[in-house]
N, C-alpha and C positions, 0 to 999 in steps of 0.2 A: 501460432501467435495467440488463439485464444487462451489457451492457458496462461498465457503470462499478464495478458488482460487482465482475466478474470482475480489473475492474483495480486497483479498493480492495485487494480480498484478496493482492493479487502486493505490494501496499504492505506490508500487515502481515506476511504470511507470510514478511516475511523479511529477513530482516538481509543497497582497493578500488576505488574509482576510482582512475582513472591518477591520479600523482603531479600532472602539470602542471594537473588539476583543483584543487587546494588552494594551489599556487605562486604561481596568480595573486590567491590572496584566501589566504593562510595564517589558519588557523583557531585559535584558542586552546584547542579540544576535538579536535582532530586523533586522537589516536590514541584517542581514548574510541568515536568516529566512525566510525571505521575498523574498529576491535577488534569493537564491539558487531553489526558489519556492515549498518551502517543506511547508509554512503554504497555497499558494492554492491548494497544494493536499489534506491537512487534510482538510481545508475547503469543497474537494466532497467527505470526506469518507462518514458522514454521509446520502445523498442520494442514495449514491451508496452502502449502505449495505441494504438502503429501496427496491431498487432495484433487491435486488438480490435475493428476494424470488423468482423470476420469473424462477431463474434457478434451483427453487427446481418443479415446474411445469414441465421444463424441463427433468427433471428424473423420472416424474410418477409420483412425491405424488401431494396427492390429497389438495389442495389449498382453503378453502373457504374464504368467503370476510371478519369472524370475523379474522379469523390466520392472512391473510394478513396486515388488517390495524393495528391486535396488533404486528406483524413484524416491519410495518412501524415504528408506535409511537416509538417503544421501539429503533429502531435505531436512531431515531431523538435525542431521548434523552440522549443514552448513550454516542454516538459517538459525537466530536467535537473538534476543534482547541485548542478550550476555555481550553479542560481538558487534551488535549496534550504536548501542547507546553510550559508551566508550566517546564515540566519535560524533554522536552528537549532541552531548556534554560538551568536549572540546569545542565546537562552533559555537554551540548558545554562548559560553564564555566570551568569544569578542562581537557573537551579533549583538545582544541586547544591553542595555543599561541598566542600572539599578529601578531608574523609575519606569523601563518598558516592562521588567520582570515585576514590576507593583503592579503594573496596570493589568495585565495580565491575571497574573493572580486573584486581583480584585474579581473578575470575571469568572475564572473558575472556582472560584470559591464561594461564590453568589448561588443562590439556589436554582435559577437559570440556567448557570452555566456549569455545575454539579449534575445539573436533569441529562443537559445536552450531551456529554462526557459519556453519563451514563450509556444512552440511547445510542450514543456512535459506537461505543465498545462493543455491546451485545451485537449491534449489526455487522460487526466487523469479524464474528464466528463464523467458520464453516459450514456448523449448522443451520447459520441463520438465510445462505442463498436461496434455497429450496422457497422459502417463503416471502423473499425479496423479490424474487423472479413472479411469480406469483399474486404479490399485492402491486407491482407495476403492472401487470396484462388488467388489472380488474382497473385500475387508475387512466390507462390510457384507453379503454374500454369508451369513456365519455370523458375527453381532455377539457372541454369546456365547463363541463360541470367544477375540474377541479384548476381550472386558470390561472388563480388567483396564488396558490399554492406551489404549481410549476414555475409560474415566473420569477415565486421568490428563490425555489432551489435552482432555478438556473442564474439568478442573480448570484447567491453563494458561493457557485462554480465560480462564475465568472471573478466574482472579489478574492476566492482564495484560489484563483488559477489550476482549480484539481487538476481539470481534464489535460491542462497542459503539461503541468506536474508529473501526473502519470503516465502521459504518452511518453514523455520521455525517460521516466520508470522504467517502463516496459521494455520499450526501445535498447534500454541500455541493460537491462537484467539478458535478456533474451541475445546482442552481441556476448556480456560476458560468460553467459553459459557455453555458449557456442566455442569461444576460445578458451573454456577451462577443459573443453573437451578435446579440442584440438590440439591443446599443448600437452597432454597427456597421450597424443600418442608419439609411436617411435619415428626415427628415420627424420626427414625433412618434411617439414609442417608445409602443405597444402594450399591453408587458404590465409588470409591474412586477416589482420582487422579491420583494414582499409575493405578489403570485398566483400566481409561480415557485413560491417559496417551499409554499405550501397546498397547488401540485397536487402537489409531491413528496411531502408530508407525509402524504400521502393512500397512497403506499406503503410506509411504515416498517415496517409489520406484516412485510408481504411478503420487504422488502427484507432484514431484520435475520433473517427464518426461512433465507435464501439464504446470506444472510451467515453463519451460524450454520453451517450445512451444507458451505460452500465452505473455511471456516476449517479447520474436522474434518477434512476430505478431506485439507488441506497438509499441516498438522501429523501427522496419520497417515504420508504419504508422507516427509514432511523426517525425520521421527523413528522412518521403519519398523525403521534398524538400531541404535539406542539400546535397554540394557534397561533392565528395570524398574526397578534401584537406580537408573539413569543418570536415570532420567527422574523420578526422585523426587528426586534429589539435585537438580536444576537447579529444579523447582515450590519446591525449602526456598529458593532467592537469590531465584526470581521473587518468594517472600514477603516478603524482606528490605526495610523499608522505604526504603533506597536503590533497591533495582531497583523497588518503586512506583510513588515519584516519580520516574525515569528514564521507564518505563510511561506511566505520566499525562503526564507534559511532554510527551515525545517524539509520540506522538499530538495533543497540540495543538497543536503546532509546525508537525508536518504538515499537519494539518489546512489550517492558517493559509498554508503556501508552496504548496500544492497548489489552495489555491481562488485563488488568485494567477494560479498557472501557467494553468488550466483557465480564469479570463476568456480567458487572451492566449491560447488555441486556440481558444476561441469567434470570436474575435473574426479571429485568422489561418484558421481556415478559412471562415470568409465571405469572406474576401480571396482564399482561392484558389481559390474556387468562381466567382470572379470576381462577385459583386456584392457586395451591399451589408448583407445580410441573408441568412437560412436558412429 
């Protein structure tokens, strides 16, 4: 399950694609998409799910070079803007109104909310873990020193529901893997969705205290050169019942194209592993 943590949180933690990504499907939320930086995070899902095998080495299992590169292929191809934002186009379409997509806009479009955008994307790189992980040990190192700072990023959480968002990310990427693996092999299917479903359920606790911790970390690091007014001023929009309901859609949108995505890598890395099943 860390893996899929770790690659929930690169979801959330952060808000672009080449042009000829939207040319071929032009989008009616385009620049809402773009501005908000929600199509350069989908843009690093896919490396950063290639990525994440490393943190199954991490917990002991044993890694060889065929698992790994059919890990990689398979998340190159299942994961991508291309088959996301399709579908979250279509929801922006009836969650928002003309004047929640102004208000919005007004916000990233602001130089504020252009900084913030920025700062969530880069954090939102593969490469940028290594130094995330990193500038949290030195942060919680003397928590009281920096108080003032914590309360506001778990305020954040708390207003745009990450942790909860992603738990159930996670949750749900990690059943549809499982069953795209499962329905790829032969003979009569095993296990079901229903008993997927119970044994993941069985780490929520766990998962959502991780989650919780991981989130902390990003936001610490995406917002370490924000000040204090800065980071108050942005929690007064997160409040704003347009960025809400942008909040709440947009997590269930994903939610919804990502357990999509995550069958078809269940199901393409049994194929590149060369059977039939996992």
């Amino acid at each position: 399950m860390q893996i899929l943590r770790r690659s929930a949180i690169l979801i959330f933690a952060l808000w672009l694609t080449p042009n000829n990504a939207f040319a071929a499907n032009p989008l009616q939320n385009k620049e809402l998409i773009e501005k908000s930086g929600l199509a350069g995070q989908l843009k690093e899902l896919p490396g950063a799910m290639k990525a994440s095998v490393e943190a199954l080495r991490q917990q002991g299992a044993q890694i060889d070079g065929k698992f790994e590169k059919a890990w990689g292929e398979a998340a190159l191809t299942a994961y991508g803007p291309e088959k996301s934002l399709p579908i979250i186009d279509q929801g922006l379409q009836k969650l928002l109104t003309a004047d929640e997509k102004k208000f919005l806009l007004a916000h990233y479009n602001s130089p504020l909310g252009r900084r913030i955008t920025e700062l969530e994307v880069k954090a939102s790189q593969p490469s940028a873990q290594a130094e995330i992980q990193a500038f949290a040990q030195k942060l919680m190192a003397d928590p009281s020193k920096h108080a003032d700072r914590l309360a506001l990023y778990q305020a954040i959480d708390q207003t745009t529901g990450a942790t909860t968002m992603v738990t159930e990310i996670s949750m749900n990427v990690a059943i549809a893997m499982s069953m795209g693996m499962v329905n790829a092999m032969q003979g009569p299917k095993v296990v079901d969705t229903a008993a997927v479903r119970a044994e993941v359920e069985k780490q929520r606790f766990a998962m959502t205290q991780q989650i919780a911790s991981g989130t902390l970390a990003t936001m610490a690091y995406a917002y370490r050169d924000l000040s204090i007014k800065d980071l108050n001023a942005y929690l007064k929009v997160l409040n704003a019942p347009a960025a809400k309901k942008f909040n709440t859609g947009v997590g269930k949108l994903l939610n919804e194209a990502l357990a999509l995505q995550s069958e078809a890598f269940g199901k393409q890395l049994a194929q590149n592993l060369g059977r039939k099943g996992v």
